[in-house]
PADOPA-820059 format. One record per atom (N, C-alpha, C): residue in three letters; x, y, z. Coordinates in pm, whole numbers, plus 32768, in hexadecimal, padded with zeros to 4 digits. Example, Ala and Ser with C-alpha at 12.3 -4.5 7.8 and 13.67 -1.06 7.14 Angstrom:
<atoms>
ALA85277DC7830C
ALA84CE7E3E830C
ALA85287EB6830C
SER85057F1F82C4
SER85577F9682CA
SER850A80038313
</atoms>
This chain:
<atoms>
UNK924D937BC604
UNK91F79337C665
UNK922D934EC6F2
UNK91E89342C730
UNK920B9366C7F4
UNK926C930AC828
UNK92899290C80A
UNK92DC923AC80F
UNK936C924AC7CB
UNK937892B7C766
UNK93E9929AC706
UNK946E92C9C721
UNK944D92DFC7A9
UNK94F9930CC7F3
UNK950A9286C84F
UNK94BA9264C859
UNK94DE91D0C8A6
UNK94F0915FC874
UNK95809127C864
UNK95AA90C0C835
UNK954D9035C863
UNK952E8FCAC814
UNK94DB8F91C7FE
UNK949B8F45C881
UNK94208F1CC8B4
UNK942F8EAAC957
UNK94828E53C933
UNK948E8DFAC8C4
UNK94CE8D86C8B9
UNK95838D9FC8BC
UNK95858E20C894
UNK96238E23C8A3
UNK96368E37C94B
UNK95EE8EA1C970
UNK95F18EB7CA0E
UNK95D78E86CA89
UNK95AC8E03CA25
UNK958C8D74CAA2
UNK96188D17CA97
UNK963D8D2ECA2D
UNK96C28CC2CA0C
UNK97348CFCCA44
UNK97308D79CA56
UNK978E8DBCCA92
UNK97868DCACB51
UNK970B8DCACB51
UNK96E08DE8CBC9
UNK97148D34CC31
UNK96F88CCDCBF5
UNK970B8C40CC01
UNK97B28C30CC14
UNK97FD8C83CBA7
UNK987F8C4FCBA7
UNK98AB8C91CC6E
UNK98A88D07CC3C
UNK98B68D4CCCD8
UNK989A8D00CD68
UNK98218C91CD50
UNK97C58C59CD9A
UNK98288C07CDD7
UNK98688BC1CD77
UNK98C18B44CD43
UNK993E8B8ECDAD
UNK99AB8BE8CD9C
UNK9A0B8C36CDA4
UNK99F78C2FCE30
UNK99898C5ECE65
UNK99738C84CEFE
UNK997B8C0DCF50
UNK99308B7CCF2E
UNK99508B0FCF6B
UNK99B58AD6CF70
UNK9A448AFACF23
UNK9ABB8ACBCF1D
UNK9B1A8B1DCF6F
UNK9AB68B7FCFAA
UNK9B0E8BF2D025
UNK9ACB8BEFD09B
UNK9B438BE9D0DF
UNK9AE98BEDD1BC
UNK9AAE8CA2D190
UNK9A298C93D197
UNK9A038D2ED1A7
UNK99DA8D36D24B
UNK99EA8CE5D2A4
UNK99E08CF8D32C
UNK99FE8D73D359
UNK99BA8DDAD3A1
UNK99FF8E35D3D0
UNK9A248EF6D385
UNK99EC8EA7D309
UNK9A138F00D2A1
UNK99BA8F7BD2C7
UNK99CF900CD2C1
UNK99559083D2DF
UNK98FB9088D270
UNK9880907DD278
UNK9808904FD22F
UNK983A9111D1A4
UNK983090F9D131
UNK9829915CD0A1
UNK97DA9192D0A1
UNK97E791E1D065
UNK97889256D049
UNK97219211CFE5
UNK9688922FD01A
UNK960F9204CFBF
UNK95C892A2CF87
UNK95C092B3CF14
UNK95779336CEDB
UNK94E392EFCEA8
UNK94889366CEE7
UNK93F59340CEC0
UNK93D793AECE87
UNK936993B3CDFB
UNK936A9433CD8D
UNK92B593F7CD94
UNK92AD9446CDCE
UNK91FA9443CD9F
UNK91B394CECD32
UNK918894DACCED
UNK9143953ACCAC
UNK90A39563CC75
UNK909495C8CC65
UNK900595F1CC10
UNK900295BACB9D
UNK8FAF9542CB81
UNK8FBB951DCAEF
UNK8FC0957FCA71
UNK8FFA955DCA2F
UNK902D95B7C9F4
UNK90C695FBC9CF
UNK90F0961BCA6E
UNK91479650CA73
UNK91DA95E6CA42
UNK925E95FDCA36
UNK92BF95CDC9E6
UNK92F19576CA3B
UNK92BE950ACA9C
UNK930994C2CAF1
UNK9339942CCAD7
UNK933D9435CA50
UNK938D93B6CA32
UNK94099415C9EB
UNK9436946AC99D
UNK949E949DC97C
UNK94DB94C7CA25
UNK9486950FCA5F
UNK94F494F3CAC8
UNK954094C1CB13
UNK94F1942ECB0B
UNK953093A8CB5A
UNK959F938DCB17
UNK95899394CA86
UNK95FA9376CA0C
UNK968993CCCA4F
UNK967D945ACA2E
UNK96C894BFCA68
UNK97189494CAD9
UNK96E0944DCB6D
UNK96D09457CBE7
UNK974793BACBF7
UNK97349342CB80
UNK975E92CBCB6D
UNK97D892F8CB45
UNK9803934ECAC9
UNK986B937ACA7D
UNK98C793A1CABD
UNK98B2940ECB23
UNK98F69440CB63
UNK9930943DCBD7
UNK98C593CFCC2D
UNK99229377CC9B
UNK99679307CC7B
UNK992F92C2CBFE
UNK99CA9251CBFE
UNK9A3F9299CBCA
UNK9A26932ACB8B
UNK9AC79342CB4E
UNK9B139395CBD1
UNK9AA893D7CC5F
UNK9AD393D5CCD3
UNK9B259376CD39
UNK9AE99357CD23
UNK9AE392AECD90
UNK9B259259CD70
UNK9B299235CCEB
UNK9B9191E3CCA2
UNK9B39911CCCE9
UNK9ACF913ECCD0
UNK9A4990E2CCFC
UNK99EE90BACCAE
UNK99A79050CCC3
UNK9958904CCC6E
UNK98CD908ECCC7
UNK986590BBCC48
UNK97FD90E8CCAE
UNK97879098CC3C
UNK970D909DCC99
UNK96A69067CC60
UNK95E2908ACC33
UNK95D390C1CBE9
UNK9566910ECBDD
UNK94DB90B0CBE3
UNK949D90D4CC27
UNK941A9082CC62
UNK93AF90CCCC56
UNK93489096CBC5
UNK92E790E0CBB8
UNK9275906DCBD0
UNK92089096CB92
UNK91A2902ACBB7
UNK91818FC7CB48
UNK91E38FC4CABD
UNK91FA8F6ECA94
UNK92588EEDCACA
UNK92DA8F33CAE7
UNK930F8EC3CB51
UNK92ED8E87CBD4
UNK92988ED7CC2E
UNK928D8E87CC9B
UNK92008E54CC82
UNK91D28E57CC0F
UNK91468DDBCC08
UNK916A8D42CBC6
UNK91F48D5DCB5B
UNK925C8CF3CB50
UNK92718C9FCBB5
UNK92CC8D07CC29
UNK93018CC8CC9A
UNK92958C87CCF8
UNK92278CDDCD06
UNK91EB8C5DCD5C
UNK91888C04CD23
UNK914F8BF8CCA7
UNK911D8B94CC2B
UNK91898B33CBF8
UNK92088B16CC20
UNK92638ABDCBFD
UNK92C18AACCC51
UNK92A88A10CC5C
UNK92D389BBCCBC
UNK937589EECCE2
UNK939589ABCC52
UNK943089C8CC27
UNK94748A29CC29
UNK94388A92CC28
UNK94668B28CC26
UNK94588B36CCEE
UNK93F88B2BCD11
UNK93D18B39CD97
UNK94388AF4CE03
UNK94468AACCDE9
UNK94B78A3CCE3D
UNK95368A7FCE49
UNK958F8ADACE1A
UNK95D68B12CDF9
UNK95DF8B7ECE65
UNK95778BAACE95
UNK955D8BF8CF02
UNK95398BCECF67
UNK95198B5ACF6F
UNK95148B07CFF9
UNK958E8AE4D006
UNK95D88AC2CFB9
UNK96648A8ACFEC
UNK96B68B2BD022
UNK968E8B89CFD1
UNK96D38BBBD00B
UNK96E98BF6D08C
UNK966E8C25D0D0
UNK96668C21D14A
UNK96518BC5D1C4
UNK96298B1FD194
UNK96178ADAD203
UNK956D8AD5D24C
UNK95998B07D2BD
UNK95268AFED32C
UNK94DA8BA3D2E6
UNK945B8BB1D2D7
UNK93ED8C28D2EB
UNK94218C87D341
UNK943A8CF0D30C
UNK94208D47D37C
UNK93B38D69D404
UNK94128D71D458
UNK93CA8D66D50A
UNK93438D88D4F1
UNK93458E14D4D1
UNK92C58E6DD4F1
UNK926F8E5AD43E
UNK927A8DE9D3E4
UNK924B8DFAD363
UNK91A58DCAD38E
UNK91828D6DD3F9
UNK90EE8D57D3E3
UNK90C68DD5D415
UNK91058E09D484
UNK90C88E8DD4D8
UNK90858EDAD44F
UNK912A8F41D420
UNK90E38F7FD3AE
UNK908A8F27D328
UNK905F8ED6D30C
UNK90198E9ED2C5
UNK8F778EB4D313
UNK8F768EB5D37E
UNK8EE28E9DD3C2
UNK8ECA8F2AD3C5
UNK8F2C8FB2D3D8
UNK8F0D901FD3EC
UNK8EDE9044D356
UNK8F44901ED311
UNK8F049063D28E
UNK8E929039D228
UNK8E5A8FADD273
UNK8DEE8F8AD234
UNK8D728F6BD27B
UNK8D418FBED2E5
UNK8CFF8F8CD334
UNK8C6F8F5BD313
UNK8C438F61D29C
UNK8BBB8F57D26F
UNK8BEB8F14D1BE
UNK8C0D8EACD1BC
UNK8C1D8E6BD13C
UNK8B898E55D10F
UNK8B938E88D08D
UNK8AF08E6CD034
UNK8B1C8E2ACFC6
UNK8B898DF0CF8E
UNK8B8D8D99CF2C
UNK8C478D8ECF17
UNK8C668D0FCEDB
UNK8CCF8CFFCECA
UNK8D398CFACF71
UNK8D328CF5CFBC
UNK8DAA8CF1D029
UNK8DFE8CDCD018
UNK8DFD8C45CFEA
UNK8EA08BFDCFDD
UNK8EF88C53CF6F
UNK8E9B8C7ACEFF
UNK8F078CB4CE8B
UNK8F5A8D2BCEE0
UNK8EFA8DA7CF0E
UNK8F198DF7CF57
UNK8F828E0ACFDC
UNK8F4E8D88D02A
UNK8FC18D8ED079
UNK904E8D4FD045
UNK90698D10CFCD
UNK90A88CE9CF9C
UNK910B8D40CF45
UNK90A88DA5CF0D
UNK90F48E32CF1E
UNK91198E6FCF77
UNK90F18E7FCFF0
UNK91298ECAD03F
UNK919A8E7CD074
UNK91C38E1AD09F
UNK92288DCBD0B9
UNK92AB8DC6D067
UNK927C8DE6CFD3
UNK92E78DEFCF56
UNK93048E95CF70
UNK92CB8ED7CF7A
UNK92F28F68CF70
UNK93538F89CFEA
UNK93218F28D06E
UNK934E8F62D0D1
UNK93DE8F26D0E7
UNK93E78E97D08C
UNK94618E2DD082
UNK94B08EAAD060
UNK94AB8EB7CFE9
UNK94D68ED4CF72
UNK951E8F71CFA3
UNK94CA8FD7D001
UNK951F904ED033
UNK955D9031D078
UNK95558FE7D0D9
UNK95AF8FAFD161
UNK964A8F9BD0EB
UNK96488F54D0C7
UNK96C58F3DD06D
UNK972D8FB0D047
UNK96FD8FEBCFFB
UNK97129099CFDC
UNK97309065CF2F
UNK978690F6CF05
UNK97A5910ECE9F
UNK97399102CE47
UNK96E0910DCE68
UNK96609111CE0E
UNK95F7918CCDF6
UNK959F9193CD97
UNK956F922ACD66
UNK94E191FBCD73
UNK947791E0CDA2
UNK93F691B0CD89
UNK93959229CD76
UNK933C920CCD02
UNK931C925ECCAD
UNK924A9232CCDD
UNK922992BFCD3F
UNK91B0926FCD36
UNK91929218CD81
UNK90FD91CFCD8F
UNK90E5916BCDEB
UNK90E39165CE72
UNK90C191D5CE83
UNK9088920DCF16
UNK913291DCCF56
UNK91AE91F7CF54
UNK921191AACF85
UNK923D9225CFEE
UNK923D92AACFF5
UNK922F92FBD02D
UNK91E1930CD0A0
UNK918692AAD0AB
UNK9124929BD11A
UNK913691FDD169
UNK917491B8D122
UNK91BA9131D13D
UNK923D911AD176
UNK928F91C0D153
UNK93139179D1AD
UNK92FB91E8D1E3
UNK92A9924CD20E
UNK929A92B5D266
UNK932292A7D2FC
UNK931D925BD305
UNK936B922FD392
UNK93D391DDD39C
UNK942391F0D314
UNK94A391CDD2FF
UNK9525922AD2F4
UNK95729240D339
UNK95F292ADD348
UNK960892D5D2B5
UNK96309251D280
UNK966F9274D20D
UNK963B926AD18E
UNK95A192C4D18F
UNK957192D7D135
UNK952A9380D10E
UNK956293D2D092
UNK953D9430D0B5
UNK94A59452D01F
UNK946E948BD044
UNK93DF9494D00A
UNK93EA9511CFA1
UNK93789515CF38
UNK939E95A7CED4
UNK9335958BCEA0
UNK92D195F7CE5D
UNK927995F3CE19
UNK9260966ECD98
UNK922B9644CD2C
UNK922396A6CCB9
UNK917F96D4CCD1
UNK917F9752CCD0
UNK90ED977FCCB2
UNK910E9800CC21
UNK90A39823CC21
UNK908E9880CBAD
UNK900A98A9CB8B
UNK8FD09924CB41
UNK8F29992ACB1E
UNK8F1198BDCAC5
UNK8EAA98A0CABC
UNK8E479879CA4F
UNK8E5A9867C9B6
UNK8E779918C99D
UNK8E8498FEC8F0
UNK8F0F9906C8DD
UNK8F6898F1C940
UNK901998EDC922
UNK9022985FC915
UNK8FE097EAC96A
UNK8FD79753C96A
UNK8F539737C8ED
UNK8F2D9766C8CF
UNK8EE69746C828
UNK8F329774C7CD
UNK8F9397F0C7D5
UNK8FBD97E9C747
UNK902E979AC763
UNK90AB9765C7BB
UNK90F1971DC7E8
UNK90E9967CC7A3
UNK90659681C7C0
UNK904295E6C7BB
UNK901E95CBC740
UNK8FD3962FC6F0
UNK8FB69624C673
UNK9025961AC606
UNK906D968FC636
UNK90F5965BC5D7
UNK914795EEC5EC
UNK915895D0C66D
UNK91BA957CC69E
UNK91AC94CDC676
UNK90FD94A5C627
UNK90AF9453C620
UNK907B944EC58D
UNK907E94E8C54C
UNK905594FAC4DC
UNK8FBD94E4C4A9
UNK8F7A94E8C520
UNK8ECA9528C514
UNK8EAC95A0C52A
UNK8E2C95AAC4FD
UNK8E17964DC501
UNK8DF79659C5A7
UNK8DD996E4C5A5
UNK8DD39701C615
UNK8D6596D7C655
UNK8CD796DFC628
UNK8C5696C4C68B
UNK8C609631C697
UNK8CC095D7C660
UNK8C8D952EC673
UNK8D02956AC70E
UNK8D8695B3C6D3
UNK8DCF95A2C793
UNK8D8295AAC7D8
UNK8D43962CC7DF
UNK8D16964CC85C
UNK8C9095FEC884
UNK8C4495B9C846
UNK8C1E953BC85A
UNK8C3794D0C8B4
UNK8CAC94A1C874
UNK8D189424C8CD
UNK8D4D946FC954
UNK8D8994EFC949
UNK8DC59519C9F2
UNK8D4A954FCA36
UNK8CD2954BCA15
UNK8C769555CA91
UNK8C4F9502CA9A
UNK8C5494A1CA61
UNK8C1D93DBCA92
UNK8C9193BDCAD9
UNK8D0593C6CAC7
UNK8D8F93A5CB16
UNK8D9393CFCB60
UNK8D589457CB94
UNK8D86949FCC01
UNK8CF89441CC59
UNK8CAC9442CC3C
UNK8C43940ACC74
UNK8C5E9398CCD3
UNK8C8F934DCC6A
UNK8C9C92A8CC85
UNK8D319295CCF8
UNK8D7B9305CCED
UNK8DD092F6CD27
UNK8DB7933DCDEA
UNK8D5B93ACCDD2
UNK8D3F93B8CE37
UNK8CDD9367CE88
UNK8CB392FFCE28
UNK8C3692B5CE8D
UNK8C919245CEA1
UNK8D259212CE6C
UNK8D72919ECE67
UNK8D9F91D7CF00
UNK8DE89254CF25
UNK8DFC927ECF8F
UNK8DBD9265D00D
UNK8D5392ABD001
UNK8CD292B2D054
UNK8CA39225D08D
UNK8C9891EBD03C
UNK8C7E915DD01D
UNK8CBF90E6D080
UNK8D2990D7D03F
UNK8DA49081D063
UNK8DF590A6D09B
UNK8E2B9129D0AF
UNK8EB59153D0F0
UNK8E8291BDD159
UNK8DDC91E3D15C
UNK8DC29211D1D7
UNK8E2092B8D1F4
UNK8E4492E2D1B9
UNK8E8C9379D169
UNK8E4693B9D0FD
UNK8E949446D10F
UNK8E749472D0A2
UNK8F0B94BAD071
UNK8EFF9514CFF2
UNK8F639564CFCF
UNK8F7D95D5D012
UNK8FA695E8D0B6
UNK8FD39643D10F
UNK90159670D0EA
UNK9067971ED0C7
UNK90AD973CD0C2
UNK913E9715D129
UNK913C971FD1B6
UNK915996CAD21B
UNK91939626D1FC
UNK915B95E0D19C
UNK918E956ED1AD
UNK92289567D13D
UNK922B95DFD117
UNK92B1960AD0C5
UNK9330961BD0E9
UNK93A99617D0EC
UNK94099681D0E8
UNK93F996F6D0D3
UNK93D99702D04A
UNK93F29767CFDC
UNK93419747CF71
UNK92FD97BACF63
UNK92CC97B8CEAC
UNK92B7980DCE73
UNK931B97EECDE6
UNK931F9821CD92
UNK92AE9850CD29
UNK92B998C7CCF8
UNK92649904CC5D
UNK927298DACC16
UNK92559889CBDE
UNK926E9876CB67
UNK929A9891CAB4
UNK92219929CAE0
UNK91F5998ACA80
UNK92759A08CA8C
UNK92C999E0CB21
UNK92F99A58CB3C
UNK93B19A37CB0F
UNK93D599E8CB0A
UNK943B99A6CB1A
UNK94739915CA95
UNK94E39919CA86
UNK950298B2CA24
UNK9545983ACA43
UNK951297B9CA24
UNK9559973ACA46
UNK95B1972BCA9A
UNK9614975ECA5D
UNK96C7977ECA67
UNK96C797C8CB0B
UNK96789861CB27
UNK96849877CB9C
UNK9640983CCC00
UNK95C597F2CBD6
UNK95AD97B2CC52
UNK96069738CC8F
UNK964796F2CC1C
UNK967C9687CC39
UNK96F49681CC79
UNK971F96FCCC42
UNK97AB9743CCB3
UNK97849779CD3E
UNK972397BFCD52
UNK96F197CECD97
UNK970E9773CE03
UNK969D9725CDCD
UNK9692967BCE4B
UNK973B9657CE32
UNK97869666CE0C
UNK98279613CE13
UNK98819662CE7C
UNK98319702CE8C
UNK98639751CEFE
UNK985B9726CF48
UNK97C29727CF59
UNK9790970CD004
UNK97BD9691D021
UNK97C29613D002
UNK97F395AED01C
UNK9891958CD020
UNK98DB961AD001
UNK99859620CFFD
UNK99AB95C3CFE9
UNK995F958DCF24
UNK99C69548CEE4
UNK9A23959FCE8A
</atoms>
């Protein structure tokens, strides 16, 4: 299943909480804001094994904990109280400029606001912090204008993300390619939509082939450029 390199939300919220915990028992005053990694991809393509990859290999770097943020966890984080609070404490006061970018990136709300900007506030908390991998969720277009966040995206053709997905999921192939042209759909009108972007090559660092390249080198890759 697409999920099965990613250790469970409920373990990665309990873990994510203890850290939460750790940080309020330290003056982080002053501290230089961590490195935030954003992995956006072509549905389809392998971007939860790479986050996996990307997690593995900076805490045995770093000797850190790091934290993978897909859109199972941050619909957790901002759907629960208890979980949510955890990130208010940890930063305090909103960031200066958080309504600014909130009004830019939603200038025409057609349903839902509060959930939405409620995401964008968690995504944008949540990179400001660092040591984190966010997977998805337009977050690439949300911390656009944060130092210490660097951007990456997976693309690939068509029938390399159907047979990908088909095995990786264990359906045949015509139900994939089914689901990644409704996904790709839904995700470009979620863009369009709400975050007022699109998938610019430009709004990248770096993107990667998918079709062209394996896990392992992209993920080293990004550990270059970022000279961990």
């Amino acid at each position: 299943m697409p999920h099965q390199l990613i250790p469970s939300v409920e373990k990665r919220i309990s873990s994510w909480i203890e850290i939460q915990k750790k940080r309020q028992e330290q003056d982080m005053a002053g501290e230089e804001p961590k490195t935030t990694i954003t992995v956006s991809r072509e549905f389809g393509c392998e971007g939860y094994p790479l986050v996996a990859k990307l997690e593995s290999s900076l805490v045995s770097i770093t000797g850190q904990s790091w934290t993978i943020f897909d859109n199972r966890f941050v619909d957790r984080l901002i759907k629960d109280k208890e979980i949510s609070k955890h990130l208010v404490k940890s930063f305090g006061d909103r960031a200066k400029y958080l309504d600014y970018i909130t009004a830019a990136l939603l200038p025409n709300w057609k349903s839902e606001p509060d959930a939405f900007k409620l995401m964008i506030e968690a995504i944008y908390s949540i990179a400001q912090q660092g040591n984190a991998i966010i997977l998805e969720r337009g977050a690439f277009a949300i911390t656009k204008d944060l130092p210490n966040c660097f951007h990456f995206r997976l693309v690939a053709p068509l029938d390399y993300r159907v047979s990908s997905y088909a095995r990786r999921t264990g359906i045949d192939e015509e139900k994939a390619r089914g689901i990644i042209t409704e996904k790709e759909k839904d995700r470009a009108g979620f863009l369009s939509d709400f975050l007022n972007c699109s998938f610019e090559q430009d709004s990248f660092h770096v993107v990667y082939n998918n079709s062209k390249l394996p896990i392992e080198t992209i993920a080293n890759s990004i550990l270059d450029l970022l000279d961990f």
